[in-house]
N, C-alpha and C positions, 0 to 999 in steps of 0.2 A: 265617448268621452276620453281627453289623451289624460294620462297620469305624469302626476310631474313629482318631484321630490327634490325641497327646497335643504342646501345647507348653510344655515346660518354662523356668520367666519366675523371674527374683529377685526375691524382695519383702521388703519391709521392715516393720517393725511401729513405732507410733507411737503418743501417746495421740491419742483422740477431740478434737480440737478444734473441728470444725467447728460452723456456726451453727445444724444439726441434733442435736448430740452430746447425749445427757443429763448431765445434772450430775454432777459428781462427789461422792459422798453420804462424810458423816463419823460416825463413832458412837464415841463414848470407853466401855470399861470397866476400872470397880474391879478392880484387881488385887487385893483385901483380900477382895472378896465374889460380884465377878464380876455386880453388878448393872451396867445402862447405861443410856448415855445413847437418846433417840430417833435413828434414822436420820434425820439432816439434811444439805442443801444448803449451810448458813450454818458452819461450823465454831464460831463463836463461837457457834449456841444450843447445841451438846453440851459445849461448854467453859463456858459459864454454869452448864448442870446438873452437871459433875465440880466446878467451887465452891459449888455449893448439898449436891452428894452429903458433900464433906469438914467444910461447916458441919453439915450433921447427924450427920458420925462421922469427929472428930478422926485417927483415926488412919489411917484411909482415905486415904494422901496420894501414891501411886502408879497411873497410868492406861495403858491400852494403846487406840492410836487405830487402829482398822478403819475402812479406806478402800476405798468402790467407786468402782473409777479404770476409764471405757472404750477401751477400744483398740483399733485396725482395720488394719489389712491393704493394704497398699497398693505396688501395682506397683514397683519399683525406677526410678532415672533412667532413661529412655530407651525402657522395655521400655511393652509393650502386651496389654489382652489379645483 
């Protein structure tokens, strides 16, 4: 039998900011038709296309924005692992 010996550490949870982090990606959808925008870096290019999506269908004028946001895991003050 192997022995193991657990140490238990607080951690806290943050977004990804570091200078390795990937981007945080944006994509808008029509709430009228459920079509969307491209998954983008830039929020203003999926906010360009929900005002190109409403000039082609006036009534289309409500959006839900889907956000990939990363977050990591990271030791509490003080603690080590």
């Amino acid at each position: 039998m192997t022995r193991s010996v657990f140490r238990y550490i607080t951690w806290t949870m943050a977004p990804h900011v570091t200078a390795d982090a990937p981007e945080m990606l944006h994509e808008l959808e029509c709430s009228s038709c459920l079509a969307s925008s491209d998954t983008e870096a830039d929020f203003n290019e999926a906010r360009a296309w929900a005002f190109s999506h409403t000039g082609s269908h006036p009534s289309h004028r409500t959006y839900r924005e889907i956000v990939t946001r990363n977050w990591r895991m990271i030791p509490a003050e003080g603690e080590y692992l």
